[in-house]
C-alpha positions as CSV (number, residue, x, y, z in Angstrom):
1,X,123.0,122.4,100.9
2,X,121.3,122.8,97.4
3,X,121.0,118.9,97.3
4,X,119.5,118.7,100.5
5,X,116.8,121.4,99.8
6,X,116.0,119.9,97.0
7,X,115.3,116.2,98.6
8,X,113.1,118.5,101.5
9,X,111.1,120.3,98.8
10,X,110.7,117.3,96.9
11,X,109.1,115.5,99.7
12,X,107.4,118.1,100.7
13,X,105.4,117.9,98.1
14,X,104.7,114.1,98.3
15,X,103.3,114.8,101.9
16,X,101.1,117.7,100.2
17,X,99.9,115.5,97.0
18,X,99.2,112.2,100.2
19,X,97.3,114.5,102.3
20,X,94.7,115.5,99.8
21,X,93.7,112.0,99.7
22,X,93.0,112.2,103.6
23,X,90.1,113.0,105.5
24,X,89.6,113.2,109.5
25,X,85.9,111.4,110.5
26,X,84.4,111.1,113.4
27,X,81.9,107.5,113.2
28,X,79.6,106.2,115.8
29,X,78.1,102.3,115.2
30,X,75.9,100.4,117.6
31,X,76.3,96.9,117.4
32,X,73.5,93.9,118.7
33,X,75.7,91.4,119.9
34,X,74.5,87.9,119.6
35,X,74.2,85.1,123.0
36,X,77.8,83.3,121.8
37,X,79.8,86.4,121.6
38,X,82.0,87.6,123.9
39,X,81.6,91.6,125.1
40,X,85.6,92.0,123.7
41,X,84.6,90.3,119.9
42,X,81.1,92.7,120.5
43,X,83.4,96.0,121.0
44,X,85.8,94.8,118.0
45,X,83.2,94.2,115.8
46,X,81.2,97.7,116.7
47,X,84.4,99.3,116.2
48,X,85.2,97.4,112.9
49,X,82.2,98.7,112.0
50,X,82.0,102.2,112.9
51,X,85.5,102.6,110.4
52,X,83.8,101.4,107.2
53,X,81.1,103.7,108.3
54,X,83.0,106.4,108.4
55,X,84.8,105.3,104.9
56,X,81.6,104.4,102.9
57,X,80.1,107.8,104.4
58,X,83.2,110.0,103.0
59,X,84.0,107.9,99.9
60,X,80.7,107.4,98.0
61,X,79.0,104.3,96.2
62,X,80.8,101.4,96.9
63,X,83.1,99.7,99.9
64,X,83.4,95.5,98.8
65,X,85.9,92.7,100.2
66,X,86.2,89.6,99.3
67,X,84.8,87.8,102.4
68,X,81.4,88.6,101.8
69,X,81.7,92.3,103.1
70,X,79.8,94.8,101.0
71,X,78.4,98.2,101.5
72,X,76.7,100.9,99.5
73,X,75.4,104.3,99.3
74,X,72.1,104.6,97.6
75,X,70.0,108.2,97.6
76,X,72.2,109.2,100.9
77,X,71.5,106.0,102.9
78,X,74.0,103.4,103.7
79,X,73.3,100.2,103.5
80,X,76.1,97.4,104.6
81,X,76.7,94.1,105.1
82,X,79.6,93.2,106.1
83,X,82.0,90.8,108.4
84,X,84.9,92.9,109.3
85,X,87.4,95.2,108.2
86,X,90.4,95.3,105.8
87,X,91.5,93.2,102.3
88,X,92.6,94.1,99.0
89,X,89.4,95.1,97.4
90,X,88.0,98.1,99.7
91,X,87.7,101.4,98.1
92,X,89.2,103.6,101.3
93,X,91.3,102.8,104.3
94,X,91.5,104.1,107.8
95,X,94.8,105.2,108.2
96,X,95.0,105.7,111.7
97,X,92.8,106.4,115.4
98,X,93.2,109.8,116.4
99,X,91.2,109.4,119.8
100,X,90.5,106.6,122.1
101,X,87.0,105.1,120.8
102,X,84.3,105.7,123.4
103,X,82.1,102.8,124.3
104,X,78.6,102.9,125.9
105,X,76.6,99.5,126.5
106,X,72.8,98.4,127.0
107,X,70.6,95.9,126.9
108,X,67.6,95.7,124.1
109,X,65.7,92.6,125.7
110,X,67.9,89.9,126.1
111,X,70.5,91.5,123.2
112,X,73.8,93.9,124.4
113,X,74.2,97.1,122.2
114,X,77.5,98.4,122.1
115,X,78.2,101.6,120.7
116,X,81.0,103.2,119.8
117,X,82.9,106.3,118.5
118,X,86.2,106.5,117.0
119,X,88.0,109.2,115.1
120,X,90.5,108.9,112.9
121,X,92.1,109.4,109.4
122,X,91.1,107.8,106.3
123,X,92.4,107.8,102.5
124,X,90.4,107.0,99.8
125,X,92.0,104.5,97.0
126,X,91.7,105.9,93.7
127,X,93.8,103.2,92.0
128,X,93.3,99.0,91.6
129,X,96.5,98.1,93.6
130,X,97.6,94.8,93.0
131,X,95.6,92.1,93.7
132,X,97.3,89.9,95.3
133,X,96.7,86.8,97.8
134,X,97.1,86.3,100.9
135,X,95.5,84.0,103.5
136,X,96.4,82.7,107.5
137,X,96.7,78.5,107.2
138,X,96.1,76.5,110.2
139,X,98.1,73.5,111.1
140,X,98.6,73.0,107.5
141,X,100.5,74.5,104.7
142,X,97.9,74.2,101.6
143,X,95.2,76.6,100.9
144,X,92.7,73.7,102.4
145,X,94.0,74.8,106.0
146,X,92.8,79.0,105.6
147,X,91.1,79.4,109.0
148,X,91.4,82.8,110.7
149,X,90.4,81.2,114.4
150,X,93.2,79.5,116.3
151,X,93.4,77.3,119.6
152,X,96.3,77.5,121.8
153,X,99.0,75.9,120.4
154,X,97.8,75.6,116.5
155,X,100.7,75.8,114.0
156,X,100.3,79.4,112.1
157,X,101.6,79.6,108.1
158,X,100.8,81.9,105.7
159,X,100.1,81.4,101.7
160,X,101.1,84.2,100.0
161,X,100.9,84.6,95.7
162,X,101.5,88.1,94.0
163,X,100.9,89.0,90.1
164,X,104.4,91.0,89.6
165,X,107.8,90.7,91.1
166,X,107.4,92.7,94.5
167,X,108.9,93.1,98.4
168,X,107.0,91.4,101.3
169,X,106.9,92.2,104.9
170,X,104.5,90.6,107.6
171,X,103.5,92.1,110.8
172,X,101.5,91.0,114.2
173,X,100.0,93.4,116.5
174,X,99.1,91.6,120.0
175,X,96.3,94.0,120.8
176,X,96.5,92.9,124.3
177,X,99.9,94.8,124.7
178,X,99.9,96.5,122.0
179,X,102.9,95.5,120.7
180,X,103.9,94.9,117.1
181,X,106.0,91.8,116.1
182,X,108.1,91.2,112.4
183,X,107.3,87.9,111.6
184,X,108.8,88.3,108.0
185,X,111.9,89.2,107.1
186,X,112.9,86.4,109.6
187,X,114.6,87.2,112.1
188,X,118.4,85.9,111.0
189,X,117.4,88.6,108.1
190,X,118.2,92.6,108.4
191,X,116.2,93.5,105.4
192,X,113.2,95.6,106.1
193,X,111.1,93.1,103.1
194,X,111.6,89.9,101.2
195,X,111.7,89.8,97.4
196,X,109.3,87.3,96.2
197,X,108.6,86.5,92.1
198,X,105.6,87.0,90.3
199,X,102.8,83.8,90.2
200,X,105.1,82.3,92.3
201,X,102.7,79.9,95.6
202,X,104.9,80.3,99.0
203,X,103.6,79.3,102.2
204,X,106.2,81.2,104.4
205,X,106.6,79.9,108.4
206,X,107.4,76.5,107.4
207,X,110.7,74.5,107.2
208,X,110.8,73.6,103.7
209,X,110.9,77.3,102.9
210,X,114.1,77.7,100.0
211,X,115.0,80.8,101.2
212,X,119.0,82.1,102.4
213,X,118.5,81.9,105.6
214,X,116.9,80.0,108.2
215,X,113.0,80.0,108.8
216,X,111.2,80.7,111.8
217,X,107.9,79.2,112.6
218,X,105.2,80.1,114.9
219,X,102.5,78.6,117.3
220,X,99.7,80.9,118.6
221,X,99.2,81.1,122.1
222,X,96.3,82.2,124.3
223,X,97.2,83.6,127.8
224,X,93.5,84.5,128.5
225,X,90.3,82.5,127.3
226,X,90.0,84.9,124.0
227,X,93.0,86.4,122.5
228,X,92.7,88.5,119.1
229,X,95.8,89.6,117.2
230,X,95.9,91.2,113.9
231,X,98.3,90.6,111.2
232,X,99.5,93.5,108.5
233,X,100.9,91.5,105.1
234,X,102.6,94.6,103.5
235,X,103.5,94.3,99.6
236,X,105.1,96.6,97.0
237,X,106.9,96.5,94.1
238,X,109.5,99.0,95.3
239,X,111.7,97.6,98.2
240,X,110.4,98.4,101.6
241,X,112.5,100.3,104.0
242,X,113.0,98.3,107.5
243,X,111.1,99.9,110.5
244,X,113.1,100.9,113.7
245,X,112.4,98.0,115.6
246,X,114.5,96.5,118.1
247,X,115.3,92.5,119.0
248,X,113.1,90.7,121.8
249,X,116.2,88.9,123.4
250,X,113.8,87.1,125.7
251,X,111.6,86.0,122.6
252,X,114.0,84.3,120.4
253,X,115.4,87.6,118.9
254,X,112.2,88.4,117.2
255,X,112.0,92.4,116.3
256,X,109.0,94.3,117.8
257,X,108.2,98.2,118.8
258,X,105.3,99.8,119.7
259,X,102.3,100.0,118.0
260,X,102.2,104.0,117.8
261,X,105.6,103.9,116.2
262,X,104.4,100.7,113.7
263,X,101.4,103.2,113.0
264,X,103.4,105.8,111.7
265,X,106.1,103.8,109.7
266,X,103.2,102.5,108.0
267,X,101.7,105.6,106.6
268,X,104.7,106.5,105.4
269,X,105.8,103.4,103.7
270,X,101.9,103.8,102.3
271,X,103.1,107.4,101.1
272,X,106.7,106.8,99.8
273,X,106.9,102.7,98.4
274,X,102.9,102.7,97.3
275,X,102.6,99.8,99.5
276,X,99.1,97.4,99.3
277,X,98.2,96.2,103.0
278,X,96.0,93.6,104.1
279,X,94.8,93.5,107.4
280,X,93.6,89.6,109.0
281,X,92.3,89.2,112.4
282,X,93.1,86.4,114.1
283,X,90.9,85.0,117.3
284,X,92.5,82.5,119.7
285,X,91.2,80.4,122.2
286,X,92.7,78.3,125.2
């Protein structure tokens, strides 16, 4: 009884010392949506958008990623730059959407606005993390082949180097169902994250992987003209405990649960293992 108390008040007060680094925002971005792109990429982008807003807005001076995404806050105006959302250098992260975003549209001239407000929960990141690499190959397995824009029926790998000793699990939300997919542990393993070495270059999906156990490998596929998935690379240096997903029988075995349930795992593994998350869109056309 004592023992179990103790374990309650003890995280208790990790939940307490987490949720002062949280904020709930409310952000509204209108986006002028060039001739080539789609109304679907126009509403991701706006609502890309509208969550650094809300994070440089709450969080101060500086929001950067290594893409070319940059924003800052000079005498109370934002200024920003930027090509979408998520990587290992960005000051704050939006933990999760607390409302359906709200979309209006128009036309300025020829150009559609779409604008959008979300609500939400962000964190700010008052630490480095751990810098580490990760990028989305196509139909190739060197660094050559990074590409984050797939056709139907393209070969997917992913390069993957860390500066310490860490755990590794991978991720893929189809946003069309909203379903969320384990691509790594593979799915012969049961471990909720694979241990990979310091410095160490894997490119993991491929055959030639050395691991225990056999590898699975993946091909994007497009139902509908545009598809967009995004994919979570999750790393920590303390092991990472396996999410209650369940096996896809009628897809190979592959583990998957909802995306509300992924959500919340997430934030907790954020909370309790310290885990670094990079978040990669990836478009894909027929």
């Amino acid at each position: 009884m004592t023992r179990t108390l103790l374990i309650s008040v003890l995280l208790a007060i990790a939940v307490a010392s987490y949720a002062q680094k949280v904020q709930k925002v409310t952000a509204t971005y209108t986006y002028y949506a060039p001739e080539h792109v789609t109304l679907e990429e126009a509403k991701r982008t706006a609502l890309d958008r509208a969550k650094i807003q809300a994070i440089a807005n709450a969080f101060g001076t500086l929001v950067t990623q290594s893409n070319s995404t940059v924003l800052s806050n000079q005498n109370g105006k934002t200024d920003s730059r930027f090509f979408s959302l998520g990587g290992s250098e960005i000051k704050g992260e939006w933990i999760e959407t607390t409302k359906e975003p709200v979309y209006n549209f128009s036309y300025e001239g020829n150009m559609l606005a779409v604008s959008v407000e979300v609500s939400g929960r962000i964190r700010e990141i008052v630490d480095a993390g751990i810098d580490f690499t990760a990028k989305i190959l196509r139909n190739g397995t060197e660094e050559r082949f990074e590409s984050s824009e797939f056709r139907s029926g393209d070969d997917m790998y992913l390069y993957f180097k860390s500066p310490v000793d860490g755990y590794l699990t991978v991720y893929l939300l189809d946003e069309a169902t909203q379903e969320v997919y384990c691509l790594l542990p593979y799915i012969r393993d049961s471990h909720g994250s694979v241990f990979v070495k310091s410095d160490k270059e894997y490119v993991f999906f491929k055959k030639s992987d050395k691991l225990d156990y056999t590898t699975d490998e993946y091909t994007m596929i497009a139902s509908q003209p545009v598809e967009f998935n995004t994919l979570y690379v999750i790393f920590s240096q303390k092991e990472i405990t396996k999410a209650s997903d369940k096996s896809d029988e009628s897809q190979g075995g592959i583990r998957v649960l909802g995306y509300e349930k992924f959500n919340k795992w997430l934030i907790i593994v954020k909370m309790l293992s310290s885990a670094n998350v990079i978040e990669k869109t990836i478009k894909v056309k027929q």
